[in-house]
PAZAPA-4460 file (N, C-alpha, C; in steps of 0.05 Angstrom, whole numbers, plus 32768, in hexadecimal, padded with zeros to 4 digits):
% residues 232
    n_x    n_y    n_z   ca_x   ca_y   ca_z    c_x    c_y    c_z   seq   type   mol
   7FF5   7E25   7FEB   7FDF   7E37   7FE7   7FE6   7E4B   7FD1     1      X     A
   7FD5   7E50   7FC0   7FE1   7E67   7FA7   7FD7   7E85   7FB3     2      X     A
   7FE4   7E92   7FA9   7FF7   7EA9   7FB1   7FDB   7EBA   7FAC     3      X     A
   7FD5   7ECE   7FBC   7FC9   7EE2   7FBB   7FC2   7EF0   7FA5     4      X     A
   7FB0   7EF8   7F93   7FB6   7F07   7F7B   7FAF   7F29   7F7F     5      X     A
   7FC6   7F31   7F84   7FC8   7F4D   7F83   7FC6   7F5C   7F64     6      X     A
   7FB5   7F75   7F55   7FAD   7F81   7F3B   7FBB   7F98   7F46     7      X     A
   7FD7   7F9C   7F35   7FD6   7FB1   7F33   7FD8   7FC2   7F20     8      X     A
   7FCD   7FDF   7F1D   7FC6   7FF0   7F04   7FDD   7FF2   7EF3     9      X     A
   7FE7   7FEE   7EDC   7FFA   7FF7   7EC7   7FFD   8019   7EC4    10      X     A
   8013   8023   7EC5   8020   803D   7EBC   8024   803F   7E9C    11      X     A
   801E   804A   7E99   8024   8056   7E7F   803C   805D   7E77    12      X     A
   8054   8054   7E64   8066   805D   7E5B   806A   805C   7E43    13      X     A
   807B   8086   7E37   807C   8081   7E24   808F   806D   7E11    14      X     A
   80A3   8068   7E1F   80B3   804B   7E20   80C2   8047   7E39    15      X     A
   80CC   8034   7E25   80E3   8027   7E41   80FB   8016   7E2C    16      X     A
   8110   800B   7E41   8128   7FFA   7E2A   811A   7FE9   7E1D    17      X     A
   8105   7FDD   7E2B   80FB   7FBE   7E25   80ED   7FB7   7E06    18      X     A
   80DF   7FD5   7E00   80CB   7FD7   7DED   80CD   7FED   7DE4    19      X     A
   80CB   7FEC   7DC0   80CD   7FFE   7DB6   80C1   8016   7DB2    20      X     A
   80A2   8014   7DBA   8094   8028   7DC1   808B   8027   7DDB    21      X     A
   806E   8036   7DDD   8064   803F   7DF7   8060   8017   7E04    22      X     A
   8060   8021   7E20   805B   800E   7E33   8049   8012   7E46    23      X     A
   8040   7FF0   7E51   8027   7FF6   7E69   803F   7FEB   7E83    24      X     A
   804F   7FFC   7E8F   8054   7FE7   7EA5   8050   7FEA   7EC5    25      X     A
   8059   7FD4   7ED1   805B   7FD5   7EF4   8076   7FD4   7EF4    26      X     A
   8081   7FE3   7F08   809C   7FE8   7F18   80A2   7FCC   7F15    27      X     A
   80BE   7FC5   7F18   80C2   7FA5   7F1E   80C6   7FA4   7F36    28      X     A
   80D0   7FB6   7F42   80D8   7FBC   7F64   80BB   7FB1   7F76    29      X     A
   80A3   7FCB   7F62   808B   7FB8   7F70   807A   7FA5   7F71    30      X     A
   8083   7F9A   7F5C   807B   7F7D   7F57   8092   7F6B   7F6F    31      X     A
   80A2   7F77   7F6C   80B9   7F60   7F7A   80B2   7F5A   7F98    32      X     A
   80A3   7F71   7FA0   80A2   7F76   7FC2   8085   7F6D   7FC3    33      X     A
   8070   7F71   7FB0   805B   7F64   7FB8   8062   7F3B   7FB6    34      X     A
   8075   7F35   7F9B   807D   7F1C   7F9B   8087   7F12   7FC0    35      X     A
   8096   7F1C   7FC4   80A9   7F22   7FD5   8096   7F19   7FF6    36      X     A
   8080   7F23   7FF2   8069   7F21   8013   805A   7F0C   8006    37      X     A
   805E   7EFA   7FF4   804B   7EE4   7FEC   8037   7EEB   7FDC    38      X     A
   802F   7EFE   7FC5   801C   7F05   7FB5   8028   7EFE   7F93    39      X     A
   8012   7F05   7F8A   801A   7EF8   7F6E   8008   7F1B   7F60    40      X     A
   801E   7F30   7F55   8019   7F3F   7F49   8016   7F40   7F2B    41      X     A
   8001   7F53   7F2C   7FF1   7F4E   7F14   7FED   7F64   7F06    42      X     A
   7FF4   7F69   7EF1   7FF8   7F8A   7EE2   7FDE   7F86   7ED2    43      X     A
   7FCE   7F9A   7ED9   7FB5   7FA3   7EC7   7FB2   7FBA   7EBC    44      X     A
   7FA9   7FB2   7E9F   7FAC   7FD4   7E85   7F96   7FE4   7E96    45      X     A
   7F9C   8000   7E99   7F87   8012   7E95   7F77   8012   7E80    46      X     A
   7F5E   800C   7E81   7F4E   8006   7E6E   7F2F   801F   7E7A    47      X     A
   7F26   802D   7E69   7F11   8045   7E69   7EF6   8033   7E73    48      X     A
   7EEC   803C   7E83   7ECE   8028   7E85   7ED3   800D   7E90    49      X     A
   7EEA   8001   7E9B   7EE9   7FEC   7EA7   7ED5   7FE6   7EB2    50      X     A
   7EC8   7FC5   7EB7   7EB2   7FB8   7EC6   7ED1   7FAA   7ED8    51      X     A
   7ECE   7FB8   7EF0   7EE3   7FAC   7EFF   7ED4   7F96   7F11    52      X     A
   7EBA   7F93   7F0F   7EB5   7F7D   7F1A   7EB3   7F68   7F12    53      X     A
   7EC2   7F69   7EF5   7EC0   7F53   7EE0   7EDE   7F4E   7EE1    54      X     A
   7EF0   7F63   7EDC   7F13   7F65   7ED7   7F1E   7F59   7EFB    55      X     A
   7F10   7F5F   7F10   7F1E   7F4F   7F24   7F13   7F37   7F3C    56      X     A
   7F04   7F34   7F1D   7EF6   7F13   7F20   7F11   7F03   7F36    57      X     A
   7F15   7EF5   7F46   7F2D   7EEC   7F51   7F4A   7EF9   7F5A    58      X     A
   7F43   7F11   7F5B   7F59   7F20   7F66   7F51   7F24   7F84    59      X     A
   7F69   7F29   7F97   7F61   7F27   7FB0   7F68   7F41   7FC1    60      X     A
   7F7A   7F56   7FB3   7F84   7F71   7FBB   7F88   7F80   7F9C    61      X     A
   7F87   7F9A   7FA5   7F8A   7FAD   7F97   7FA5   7FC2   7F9E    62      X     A
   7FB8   7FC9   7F8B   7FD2   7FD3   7F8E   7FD2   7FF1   7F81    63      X     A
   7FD1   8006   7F90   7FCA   801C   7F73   7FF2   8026   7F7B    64      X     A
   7FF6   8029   7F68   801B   8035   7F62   801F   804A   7F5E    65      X     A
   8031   8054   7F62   803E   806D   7F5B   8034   8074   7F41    66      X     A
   8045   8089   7F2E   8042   8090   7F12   804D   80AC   7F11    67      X     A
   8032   80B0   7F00   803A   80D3   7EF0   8022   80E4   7F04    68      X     A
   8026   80FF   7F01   8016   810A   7F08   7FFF   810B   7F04    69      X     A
   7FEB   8116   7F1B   7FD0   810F   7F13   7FC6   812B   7F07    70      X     A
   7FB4   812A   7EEF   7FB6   814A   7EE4   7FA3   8154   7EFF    71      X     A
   7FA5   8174   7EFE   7F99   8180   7F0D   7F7F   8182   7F07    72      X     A
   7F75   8180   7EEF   7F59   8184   7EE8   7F4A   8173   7EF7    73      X     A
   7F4F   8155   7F02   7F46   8142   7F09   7F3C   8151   7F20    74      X     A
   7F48   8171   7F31   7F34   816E   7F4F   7F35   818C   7F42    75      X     A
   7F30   8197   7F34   7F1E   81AB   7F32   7F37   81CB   7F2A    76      X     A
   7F50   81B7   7F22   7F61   81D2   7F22   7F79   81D1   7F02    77      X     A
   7F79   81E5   7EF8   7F8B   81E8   7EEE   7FAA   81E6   7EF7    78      X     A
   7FBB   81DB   7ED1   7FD7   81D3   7ED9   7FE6   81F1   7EE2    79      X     A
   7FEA   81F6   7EFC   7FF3   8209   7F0A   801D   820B   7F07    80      X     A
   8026   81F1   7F01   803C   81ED   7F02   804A   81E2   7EEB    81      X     A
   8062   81F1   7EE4   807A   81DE   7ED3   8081   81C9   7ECF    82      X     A
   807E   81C1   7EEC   8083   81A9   7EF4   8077   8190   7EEC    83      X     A
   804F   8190   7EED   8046   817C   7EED   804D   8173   7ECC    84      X     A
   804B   8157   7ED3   805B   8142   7EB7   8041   8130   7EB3    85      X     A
   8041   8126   7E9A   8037   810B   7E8E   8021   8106   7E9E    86      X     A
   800B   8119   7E99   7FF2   8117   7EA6   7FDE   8109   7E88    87      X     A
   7FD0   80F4   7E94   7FBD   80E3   7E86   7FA6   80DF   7E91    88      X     A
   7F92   80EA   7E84   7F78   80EC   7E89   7F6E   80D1   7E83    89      X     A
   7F78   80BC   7E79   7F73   809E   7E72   7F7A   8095   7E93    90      X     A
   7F8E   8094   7E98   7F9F   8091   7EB2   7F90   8097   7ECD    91      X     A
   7F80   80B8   7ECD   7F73   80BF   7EE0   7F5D   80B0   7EE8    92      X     A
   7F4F   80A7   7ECB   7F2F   80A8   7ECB   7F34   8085   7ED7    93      X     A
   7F4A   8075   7ED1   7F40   805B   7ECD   7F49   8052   7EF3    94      X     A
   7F5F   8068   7EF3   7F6D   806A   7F12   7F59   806C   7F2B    95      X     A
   7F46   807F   7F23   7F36   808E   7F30   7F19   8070   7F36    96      X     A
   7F08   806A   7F26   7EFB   8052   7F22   7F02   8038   7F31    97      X     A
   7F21   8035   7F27   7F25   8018   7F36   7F28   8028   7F55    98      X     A
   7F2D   8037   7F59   7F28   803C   7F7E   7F19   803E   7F86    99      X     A
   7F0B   8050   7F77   7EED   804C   7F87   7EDA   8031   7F88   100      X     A
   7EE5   801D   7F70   7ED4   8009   7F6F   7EDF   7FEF   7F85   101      X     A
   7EF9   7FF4   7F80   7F0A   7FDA   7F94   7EFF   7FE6   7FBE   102      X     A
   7F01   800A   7FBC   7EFC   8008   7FDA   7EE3   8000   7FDE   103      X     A
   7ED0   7FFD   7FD3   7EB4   7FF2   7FDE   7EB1   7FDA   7FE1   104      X     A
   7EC9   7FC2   7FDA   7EBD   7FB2   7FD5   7EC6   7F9B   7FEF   105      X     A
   7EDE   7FA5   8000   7EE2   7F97   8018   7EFE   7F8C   800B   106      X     A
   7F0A   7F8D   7FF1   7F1C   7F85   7FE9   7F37   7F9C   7FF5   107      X     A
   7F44   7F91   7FFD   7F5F   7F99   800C   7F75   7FAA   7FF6   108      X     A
   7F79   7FC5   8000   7F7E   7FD9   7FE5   7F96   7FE6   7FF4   109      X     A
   7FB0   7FE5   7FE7   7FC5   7FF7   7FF3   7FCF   800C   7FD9   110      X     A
   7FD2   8023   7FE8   7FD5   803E   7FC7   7FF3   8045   7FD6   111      X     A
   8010   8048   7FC1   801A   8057   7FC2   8024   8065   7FB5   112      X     A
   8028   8082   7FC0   8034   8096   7FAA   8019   80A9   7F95   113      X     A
   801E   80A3   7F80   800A   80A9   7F71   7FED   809C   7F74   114      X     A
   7FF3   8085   7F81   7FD6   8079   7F8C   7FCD   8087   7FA6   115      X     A
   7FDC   808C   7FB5   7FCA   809A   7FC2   7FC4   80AF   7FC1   116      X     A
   7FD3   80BF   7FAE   7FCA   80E2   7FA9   7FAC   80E2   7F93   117      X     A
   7FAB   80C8   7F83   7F91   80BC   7F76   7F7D   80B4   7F84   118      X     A
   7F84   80A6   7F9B   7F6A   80AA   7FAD   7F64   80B7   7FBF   119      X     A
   7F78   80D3   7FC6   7F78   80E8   7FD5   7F55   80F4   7FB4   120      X     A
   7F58   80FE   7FA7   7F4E   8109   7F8D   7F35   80F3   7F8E   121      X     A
   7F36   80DB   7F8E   7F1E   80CE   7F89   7F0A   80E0   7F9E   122      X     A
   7F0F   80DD   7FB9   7F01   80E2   7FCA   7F00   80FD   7FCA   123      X     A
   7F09   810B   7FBF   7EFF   812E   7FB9   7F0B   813A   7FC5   124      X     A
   7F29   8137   7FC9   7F41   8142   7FCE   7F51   8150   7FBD   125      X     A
   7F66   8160   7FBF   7F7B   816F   7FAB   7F91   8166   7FBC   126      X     A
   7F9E   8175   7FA1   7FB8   816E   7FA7   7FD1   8186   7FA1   127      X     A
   7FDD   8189   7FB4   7FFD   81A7   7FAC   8003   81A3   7F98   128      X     A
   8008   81A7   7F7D   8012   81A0   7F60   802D   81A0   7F5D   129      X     A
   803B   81A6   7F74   805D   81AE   7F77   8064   81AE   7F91   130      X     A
   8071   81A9   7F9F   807E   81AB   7FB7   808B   81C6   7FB3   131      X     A
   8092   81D0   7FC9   80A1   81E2   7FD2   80C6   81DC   7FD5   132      X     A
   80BF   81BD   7FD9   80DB   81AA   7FEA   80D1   818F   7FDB   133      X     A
   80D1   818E   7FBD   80C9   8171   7FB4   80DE   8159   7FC3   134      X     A
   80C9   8147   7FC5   80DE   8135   7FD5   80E5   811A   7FBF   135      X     A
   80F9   811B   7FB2   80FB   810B   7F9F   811C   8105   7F9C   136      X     A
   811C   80E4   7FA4   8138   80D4   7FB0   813E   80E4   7FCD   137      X     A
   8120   80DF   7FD5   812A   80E9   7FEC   8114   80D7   8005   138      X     A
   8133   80CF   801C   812C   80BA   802F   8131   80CA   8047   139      X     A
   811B   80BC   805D   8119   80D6   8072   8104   80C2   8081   140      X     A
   810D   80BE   8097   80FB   80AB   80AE   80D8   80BC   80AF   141      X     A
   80C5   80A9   80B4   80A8   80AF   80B3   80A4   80A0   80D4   142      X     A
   8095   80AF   80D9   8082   80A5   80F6   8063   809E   80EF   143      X     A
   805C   8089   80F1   8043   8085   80EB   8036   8090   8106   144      X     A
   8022   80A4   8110   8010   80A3   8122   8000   8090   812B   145      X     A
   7FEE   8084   8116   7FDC   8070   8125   7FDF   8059   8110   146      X     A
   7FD9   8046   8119   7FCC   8032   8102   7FE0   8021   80FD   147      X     A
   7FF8   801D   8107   8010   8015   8104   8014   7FFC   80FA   148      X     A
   7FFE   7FF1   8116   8001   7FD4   8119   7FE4   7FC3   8101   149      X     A
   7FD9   7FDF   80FF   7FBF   7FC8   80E4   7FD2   7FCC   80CE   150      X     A
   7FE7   7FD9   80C7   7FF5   7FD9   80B7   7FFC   7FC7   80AF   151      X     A
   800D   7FB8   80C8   801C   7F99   80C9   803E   7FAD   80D1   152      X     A
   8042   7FC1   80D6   8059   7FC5   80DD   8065   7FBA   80F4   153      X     A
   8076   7FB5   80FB   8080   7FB5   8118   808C   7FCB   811F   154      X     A
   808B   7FDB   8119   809C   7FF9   8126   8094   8008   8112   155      X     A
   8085   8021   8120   8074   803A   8117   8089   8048   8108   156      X     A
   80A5   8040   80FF   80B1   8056   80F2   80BF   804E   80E6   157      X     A
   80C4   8057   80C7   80C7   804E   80B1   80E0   805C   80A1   158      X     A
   80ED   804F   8092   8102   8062   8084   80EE   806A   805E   159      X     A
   80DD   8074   8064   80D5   807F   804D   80DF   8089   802E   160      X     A
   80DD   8078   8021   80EC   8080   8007   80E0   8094   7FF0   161      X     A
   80E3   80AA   7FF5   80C9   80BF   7FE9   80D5   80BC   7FBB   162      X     A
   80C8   80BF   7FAF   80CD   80D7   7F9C   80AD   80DD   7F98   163      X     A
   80A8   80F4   7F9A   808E   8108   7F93   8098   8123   7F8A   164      X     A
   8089   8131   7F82   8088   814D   7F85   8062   815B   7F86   165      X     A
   8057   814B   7F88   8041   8154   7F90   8038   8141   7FA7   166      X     A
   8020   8144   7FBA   801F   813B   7FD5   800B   8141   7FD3   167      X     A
   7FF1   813D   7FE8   7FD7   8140   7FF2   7FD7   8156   8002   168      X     A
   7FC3   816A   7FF5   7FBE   8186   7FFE   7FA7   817F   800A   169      X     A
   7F8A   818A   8006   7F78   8186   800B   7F6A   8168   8013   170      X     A
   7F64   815C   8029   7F62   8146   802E   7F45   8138   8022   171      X     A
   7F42   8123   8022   7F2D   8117   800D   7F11   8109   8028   172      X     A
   7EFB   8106   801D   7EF0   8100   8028   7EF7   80DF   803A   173      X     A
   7EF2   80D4   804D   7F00   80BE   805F   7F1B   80BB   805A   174      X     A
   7F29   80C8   8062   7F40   80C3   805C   7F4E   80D0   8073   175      X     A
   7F5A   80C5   8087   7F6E   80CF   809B   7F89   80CB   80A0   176      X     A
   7F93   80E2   80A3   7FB1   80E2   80A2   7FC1   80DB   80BC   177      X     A
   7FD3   80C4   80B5   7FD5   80BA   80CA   7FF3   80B2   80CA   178      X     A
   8009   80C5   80B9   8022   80D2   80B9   802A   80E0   80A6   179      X     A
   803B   80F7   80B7   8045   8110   80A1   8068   810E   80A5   180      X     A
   8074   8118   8092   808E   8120   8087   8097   8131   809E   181      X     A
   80B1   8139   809E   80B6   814A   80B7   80B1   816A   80AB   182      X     A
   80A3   816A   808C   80A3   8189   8084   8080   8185   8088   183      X     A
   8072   8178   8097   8054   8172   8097   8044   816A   807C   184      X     A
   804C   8167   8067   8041   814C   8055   8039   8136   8062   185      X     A
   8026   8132   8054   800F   8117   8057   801A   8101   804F   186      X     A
   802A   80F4   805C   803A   80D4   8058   8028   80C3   8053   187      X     A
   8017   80BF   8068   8004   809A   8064   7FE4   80A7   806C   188      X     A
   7FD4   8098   8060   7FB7   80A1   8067   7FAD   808A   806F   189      X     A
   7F9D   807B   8077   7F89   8067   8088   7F6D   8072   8077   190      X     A
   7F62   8066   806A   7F49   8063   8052   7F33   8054   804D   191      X     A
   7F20   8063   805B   7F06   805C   8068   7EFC   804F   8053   192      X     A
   7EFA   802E   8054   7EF8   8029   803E   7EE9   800E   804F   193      X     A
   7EDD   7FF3   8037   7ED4   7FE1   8042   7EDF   7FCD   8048   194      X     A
   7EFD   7FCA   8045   7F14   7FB5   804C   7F30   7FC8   805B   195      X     A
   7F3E   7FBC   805B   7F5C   7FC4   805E   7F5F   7FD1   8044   196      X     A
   7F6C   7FEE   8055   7F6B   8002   803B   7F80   8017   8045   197      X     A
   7F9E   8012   8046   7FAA   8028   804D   7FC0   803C   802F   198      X     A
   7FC7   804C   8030   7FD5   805F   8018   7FF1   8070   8025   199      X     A
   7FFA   806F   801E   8020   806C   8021   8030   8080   800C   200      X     A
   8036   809F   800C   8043   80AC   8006   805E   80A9   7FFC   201      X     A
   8069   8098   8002   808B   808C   7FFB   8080   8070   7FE5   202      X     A
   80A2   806D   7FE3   8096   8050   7FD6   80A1   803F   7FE6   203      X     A
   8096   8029   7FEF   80A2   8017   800B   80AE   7FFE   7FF1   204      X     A
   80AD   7FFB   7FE1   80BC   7FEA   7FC8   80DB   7FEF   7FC6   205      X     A
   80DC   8008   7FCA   80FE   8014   7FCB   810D   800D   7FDA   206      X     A
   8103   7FFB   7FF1   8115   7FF8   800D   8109   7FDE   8019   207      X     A
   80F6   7FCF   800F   80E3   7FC0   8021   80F6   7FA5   8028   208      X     A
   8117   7FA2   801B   811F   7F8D   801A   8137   7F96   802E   209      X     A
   813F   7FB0   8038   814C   7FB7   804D   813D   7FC1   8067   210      X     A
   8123   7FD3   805F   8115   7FDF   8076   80FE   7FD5   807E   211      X     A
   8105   7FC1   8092   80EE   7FA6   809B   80CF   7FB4   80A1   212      X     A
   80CB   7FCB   80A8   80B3   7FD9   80A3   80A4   7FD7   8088   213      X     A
   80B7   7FE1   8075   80AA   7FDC   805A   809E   7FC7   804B   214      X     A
   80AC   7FAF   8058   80A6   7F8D   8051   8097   7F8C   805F   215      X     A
   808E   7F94   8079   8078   7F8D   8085   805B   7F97   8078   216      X     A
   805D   7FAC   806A   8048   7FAD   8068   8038   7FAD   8046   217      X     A
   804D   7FA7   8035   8049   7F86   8026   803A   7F75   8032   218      X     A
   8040   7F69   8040   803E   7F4F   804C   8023   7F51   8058   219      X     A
   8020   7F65   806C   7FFE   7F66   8076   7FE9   7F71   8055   220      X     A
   7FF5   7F81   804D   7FDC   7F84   8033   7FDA   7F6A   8022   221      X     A
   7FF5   7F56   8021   7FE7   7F3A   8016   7FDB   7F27   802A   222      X     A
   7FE2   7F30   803F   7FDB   7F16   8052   7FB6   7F1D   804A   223      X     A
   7FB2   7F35   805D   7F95   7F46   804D   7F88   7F3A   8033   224      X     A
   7F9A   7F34   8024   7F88   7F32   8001   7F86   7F1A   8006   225      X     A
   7F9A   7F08   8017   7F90   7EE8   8019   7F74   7EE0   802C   226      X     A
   7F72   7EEF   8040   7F60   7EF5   804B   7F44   7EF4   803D   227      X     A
   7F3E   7F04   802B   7F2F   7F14   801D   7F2B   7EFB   8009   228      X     A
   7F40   7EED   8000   7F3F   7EDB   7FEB   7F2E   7EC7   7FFA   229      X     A
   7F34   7EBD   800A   7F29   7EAD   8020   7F0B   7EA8   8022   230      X     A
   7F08   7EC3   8022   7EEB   7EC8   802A   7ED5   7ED0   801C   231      X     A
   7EE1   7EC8   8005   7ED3   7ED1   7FEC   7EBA   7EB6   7FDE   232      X     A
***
């Protein structure tokens, strides 16, 4: 059977070793771990005005990734902090679109990191611009409250591999939180959406090949996009 086609959004860099100037890339880690649960990852340019119902003609899940910060203007606030880095208004606008367009459509959508603080903001949420206690290379067990098992986890508790320094302040419209950090940060949200639609504060790519939680739930968001492929 061919492999699931998971889209996921390209980062912006101003380089890397590989290339001599700026780059569009995906983590290889998260490509490896979506490879890894049986999916076939797929790096797509941020492109302004996308017809995403044309660009994921045959795609079966949607992947939103980590990145750069999301500027603050995007929910209504000025850059308050030192801190915030490599904010792209190209990045926001095209970030912002493919979520809202992928959750309506029943297509199976997992956000982490910067994806979910992007669809914390789609839905008319903010966000802390700085931690107090940034958690960055920093691993620290999570309890999922509910939802464990639509996850695909087998055990509600996870060795979480954080780097952030900003987190979900103000919560977004459907969107329920459904684990926090032991300093009360918003770990994982459940995302009232028209498919399987959960968002993940850590990156579960950092560990998913030691911390059988993290591979698990790989595995249910492709099992999901095969699903979805299925039934299309």
């Amino acid at each position: 059977m061919a492999r699931p086609r998971i889209a996921i959004l390209a980062r912006f860099a101003e380089n890397t070793s590989a290339t001599r100037y700026a780059a569009v890339i995906t983590a290889r880690r998260l490509a490896e771990a979506v490879w890894a649960a049986g999916g076939e990852p797929l790096t797509f340019l941020p492109v302004a005005g996308s017809n995403w119902a044309e660009r994921l003609e045959g795609i079966d899940g949607v992947l939103m990734p980590g990145g750069a910060d999301v500027n603050p203007g995007s929910y209504g606030q000025d850059i308050s902090s030192d801190h915030v880095y490599d904010v792209d208004d190209l990045a926001d606008e095209v970030d912002i679109s493919l979520v809202n367009y992928a959750l309506g459509t029943g297509m199976p959508v997992l956000t982490i990191c910067r994806g979910t603080q992007i669809t914390n903001v789609a839905r008319g949420g903010t966000l802390v611009q700085h931690m107090d206690e940034p958690h960055q290379h920093y691993v620290a067990p999570v309890t999922i409250e509910k939802y464990h098992l639509e996850m695909g986890l087998s055990s509600a508790q996870v060795e979480a591999s954080c780097y952030h320094h900003q987190v979900i302040d103000t919560l977004g419209e459907g969107l329920e939180v459904i684990a926090r950090s032991a300093q009360g940060d918003v770990e994982a949200i459940k995302i009232d959406a028209a498919g399987w639609a959960f968002g993940v504060q850590w990156h579960p790519e950092d560990n998913y090949d030691t911390n059988k939680p993290q591979a698990e739930l790989f595995e249910r968001f492709v099992s999901e996009a095969a699903s979805y492929g299925a039934s299309r």
